[in-house]
C-alpha positions in Angstrom: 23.4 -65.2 -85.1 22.9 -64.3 -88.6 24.3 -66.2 -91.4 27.0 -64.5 -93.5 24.9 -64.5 -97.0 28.2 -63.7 -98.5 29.8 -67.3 -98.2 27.4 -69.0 -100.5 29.0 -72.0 -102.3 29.9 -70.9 -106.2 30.9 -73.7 -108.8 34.0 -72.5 -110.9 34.2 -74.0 -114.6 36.6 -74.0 -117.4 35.1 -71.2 -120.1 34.6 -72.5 -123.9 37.4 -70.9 -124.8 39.5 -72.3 -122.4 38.1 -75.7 -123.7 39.3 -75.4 -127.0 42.7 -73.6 -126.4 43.3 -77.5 -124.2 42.1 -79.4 -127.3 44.2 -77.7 -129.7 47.1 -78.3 -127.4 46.5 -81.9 -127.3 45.8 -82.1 -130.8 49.5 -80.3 -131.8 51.0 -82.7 -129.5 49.5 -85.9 -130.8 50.4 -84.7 -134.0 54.1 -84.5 -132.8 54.2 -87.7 -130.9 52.3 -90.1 -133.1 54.9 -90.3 -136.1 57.5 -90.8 -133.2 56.1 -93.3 -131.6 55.3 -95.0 -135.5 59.4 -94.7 -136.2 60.4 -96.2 -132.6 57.6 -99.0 -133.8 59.1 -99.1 -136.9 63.2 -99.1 -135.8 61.9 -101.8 -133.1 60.8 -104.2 -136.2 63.9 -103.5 -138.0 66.2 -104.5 -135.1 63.8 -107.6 -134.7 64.4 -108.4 -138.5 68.1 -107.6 -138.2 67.9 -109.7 -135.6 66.8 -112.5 -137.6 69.4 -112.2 -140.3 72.1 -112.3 -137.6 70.2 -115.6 -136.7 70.6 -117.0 -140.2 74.1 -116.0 -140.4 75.1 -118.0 -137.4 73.6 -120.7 -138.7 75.1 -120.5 -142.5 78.5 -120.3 -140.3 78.1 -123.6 -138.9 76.6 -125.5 -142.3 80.2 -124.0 -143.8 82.2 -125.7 -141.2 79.9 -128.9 -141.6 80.2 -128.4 -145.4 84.4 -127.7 -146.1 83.5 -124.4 -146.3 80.8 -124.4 -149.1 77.8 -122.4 -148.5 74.5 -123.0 -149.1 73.4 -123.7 -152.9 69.5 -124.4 -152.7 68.9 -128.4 -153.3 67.4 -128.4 -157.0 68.2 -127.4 -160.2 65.5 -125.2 -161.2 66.4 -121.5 -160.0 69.7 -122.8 -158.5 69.3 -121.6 -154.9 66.1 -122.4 -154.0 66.2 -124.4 -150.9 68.6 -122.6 -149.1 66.7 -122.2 -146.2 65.7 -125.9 -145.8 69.5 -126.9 -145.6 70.6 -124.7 -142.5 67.2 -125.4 -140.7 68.9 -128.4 -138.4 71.1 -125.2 -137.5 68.7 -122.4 -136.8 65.8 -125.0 -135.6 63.6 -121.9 -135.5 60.5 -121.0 -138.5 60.1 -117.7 -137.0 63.8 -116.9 -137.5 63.1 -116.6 -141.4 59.8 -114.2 -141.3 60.4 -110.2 -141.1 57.9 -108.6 -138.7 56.6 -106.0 -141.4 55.9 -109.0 -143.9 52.8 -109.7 -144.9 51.4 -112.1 -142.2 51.3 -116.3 -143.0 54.0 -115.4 -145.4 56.7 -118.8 -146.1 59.3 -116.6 -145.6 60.8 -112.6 -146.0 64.8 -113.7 -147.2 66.2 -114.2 -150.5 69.3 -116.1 -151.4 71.3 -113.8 -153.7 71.3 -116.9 -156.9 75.3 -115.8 -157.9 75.8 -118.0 -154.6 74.8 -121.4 -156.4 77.6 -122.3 -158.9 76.0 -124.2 -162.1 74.7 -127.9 -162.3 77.2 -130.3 -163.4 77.0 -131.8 -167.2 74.3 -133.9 -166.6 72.1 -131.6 -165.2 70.6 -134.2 -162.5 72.5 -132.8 -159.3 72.0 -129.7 -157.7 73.7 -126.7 -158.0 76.8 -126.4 -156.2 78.0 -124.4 -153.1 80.8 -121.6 -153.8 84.7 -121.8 -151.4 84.7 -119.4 -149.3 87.9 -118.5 -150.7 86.4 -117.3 -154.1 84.8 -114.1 -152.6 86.9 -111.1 -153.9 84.9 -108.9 -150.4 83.0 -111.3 -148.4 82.0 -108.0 -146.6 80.8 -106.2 -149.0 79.1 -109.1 -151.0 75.5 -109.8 -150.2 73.9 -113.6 -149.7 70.8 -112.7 -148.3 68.2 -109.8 -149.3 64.2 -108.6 -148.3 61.3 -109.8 -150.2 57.6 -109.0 -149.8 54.6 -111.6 -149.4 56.2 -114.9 -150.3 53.0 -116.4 -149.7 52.9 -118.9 -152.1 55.9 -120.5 -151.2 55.8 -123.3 -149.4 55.2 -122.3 -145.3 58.3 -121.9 -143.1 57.0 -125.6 -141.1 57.9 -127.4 -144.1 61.3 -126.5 -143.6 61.9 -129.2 -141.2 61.4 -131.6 -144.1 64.1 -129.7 -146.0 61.4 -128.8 -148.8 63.2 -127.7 -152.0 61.3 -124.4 -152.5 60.0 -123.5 -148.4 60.8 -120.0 -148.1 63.9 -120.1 -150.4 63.4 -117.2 -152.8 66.3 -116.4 -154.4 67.7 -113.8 -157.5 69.8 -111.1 -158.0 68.1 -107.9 -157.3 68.0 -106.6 -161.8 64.4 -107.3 -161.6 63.8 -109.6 -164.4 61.7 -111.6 -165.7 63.6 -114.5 -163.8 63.8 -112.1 -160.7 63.2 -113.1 -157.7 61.8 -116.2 -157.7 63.4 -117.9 -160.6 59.7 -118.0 -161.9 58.7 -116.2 -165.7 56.6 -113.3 -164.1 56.9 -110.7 -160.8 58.1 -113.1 -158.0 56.7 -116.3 -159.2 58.3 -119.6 -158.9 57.7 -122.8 -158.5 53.9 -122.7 -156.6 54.7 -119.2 -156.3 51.9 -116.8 -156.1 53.3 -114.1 -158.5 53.3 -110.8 -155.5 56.2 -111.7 -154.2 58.6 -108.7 -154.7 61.8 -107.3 -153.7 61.2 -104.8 -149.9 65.0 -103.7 -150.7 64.1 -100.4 -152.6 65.6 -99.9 -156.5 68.5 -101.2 -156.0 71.9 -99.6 -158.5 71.5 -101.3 -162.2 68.1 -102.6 -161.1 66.3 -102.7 -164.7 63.6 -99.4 -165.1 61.0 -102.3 -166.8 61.4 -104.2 -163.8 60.5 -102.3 -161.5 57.5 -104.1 -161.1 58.5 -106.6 -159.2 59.9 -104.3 -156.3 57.7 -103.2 -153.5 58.6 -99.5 -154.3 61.6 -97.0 -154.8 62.5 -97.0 -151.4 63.0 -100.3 -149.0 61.2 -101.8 -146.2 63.0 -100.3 -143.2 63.5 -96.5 -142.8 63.6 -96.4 -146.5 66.5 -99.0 -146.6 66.8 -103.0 -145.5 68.7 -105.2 -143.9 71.2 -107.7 -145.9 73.2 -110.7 -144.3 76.4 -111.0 -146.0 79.1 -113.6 -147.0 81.1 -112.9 -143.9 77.9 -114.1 -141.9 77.6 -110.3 -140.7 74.2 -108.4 -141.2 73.4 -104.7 -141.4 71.0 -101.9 -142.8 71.7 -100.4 -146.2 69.9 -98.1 -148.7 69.0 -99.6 -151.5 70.4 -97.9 -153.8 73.8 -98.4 -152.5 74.0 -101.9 -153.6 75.0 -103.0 -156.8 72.2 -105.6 -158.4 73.4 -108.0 -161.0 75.3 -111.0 -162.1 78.7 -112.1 -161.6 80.9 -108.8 -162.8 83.3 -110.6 -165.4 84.3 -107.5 -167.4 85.9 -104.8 -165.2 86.8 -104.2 -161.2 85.5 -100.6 -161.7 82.1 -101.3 -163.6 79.3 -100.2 -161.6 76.4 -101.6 -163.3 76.8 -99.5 -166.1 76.4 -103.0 -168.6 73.4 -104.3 -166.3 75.5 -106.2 -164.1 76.7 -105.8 -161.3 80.1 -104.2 -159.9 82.9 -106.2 -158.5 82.9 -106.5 -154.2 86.6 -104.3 -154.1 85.9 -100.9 -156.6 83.4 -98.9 -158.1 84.5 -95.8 -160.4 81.7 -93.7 -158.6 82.5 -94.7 -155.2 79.0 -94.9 -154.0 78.3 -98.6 -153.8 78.9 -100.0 -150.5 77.5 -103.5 -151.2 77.4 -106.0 -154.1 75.6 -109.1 -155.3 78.8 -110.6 -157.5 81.0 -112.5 -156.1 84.0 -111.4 -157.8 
């Protein structure tokens, strides 16, 4: 019986062509897929540091019920505020509760105390600055108490806020961008045993000073171009930065938006655009 010389095995391969149509398809698609997958990274370490404030703000809740309804002022003079994370430690009982996953890593901590919060030290000048009532916000909604900053490194680290150390991870300011601003310190972020680059992660904030821009991480904020903010009412959300009014207590008008370089008052603005506010009143 002959053999059929006909059925000889023949291997069947993709052409170059064909090669390099499949390349460029994957290519296209990892080009799609790969900033997606960096923004779901991205929202997932925003939720995780909204998380965080939410944290906090449970645990400010409960050192105003310990404390008559004061909150918390820092526990020296110098850059009243600072501190502020020592004092509602016994309440959070967590160091990783204070640290933003897209901080700079070994940081002390990646919250701010807004400094309007810590009312003057008495005549003397040997007690700490006080806590503000409650009752004196104008919009505790709208009013912020805690902000984003950037590479607090040389702050004190988060484990020394067990021992309610006066400066551990207790930046505070008031979002202008001053010399004072954040860290209560006479350069960009410094402070006491600050390390001079910690900065704002907020974005420009509204009445933010143009020559101090310097000591923000960039126009836009941390998250999605924005960051997230605890509140006086305890509650934390997102916000652009630009949206919230910087400043000092607004004493001059209900309707002044920052127009003086402070900042506007928690219940009006004439523009209608700010949604947030560091005054109180």
């Amino acid at each position: 019986m002959k053999s059929n010389k006909n059925s000889l095995n023949t291997s069947v391969g993709f052409t170059l062509i064909e090669l390099l149509v499949v390349i460029a398809i994957i290519a296209i698609l990892a080009a799609i897929l790969f900033p997606v997958f960096a923004k779901v990274r991205e929202k997932a370490r925003q939720t995780a540091c909204l998380s965080n404030l939410k944290q906090i703000g449970l645990g400010v809740a409960q050192y105003e019920e310990d404390y008559d309804e004061q909150t918390p002022n820092g526990i020296n003079n110098y850059g009243g505020g600072q501190g502020w994370a020592g004092q509602i430690y016994p309440y959070v009982k967590s160091n990783a509760v204070y640290v933003c996953p897209d901080d700079q890593p070994g940081v002390g901590g990646s919250y701010g105390m807004n400094a309007n919060f810590a009312q003057p030290v008495d005549n003397t000048g040997n007690n700490p600055p006080r806590g503000t009532s409650l009752a004196a916000f104008a919009a505790p909604t709208r009013t912020v108490m805690l902000f984003e900053v950037n590479d607090s490194t040389g702050w004190l680290p988060s484990t020394e806020l067990a021992k309610n150390g006066p400066f551990g991870a207790s930046p505070v300011g008031v979002g202008n961008g001053n010399n004072y601003d954040p860290g209560g310190g006479n350069g960009p972020g410094t402070g006491p045993g600050g390390s001079g680059t910690m900065q704002y992660a907020t974005g420009y904030m509204h009445a933010s000073y143009t020559t101090g821009y310097g000591h923000f991480t960039g126009p836009l904020g941390r998250h999605t171009n924005g960051s997230n903010y605890l509140f006086a009412d305890t509650h934390a959300k997102w916000v652009n930065g630009i949206d919230v009014a910087s400043g000092y207590n607004n004493t001059t008008s209900p309707t002044d938006c920052g127009s003086n370089g402070y900042s506007a008052e928690a219940t009006g603005c004439v523009d209608g655009a700010i949604s947030a506010t560091f005054s109180l009143n």
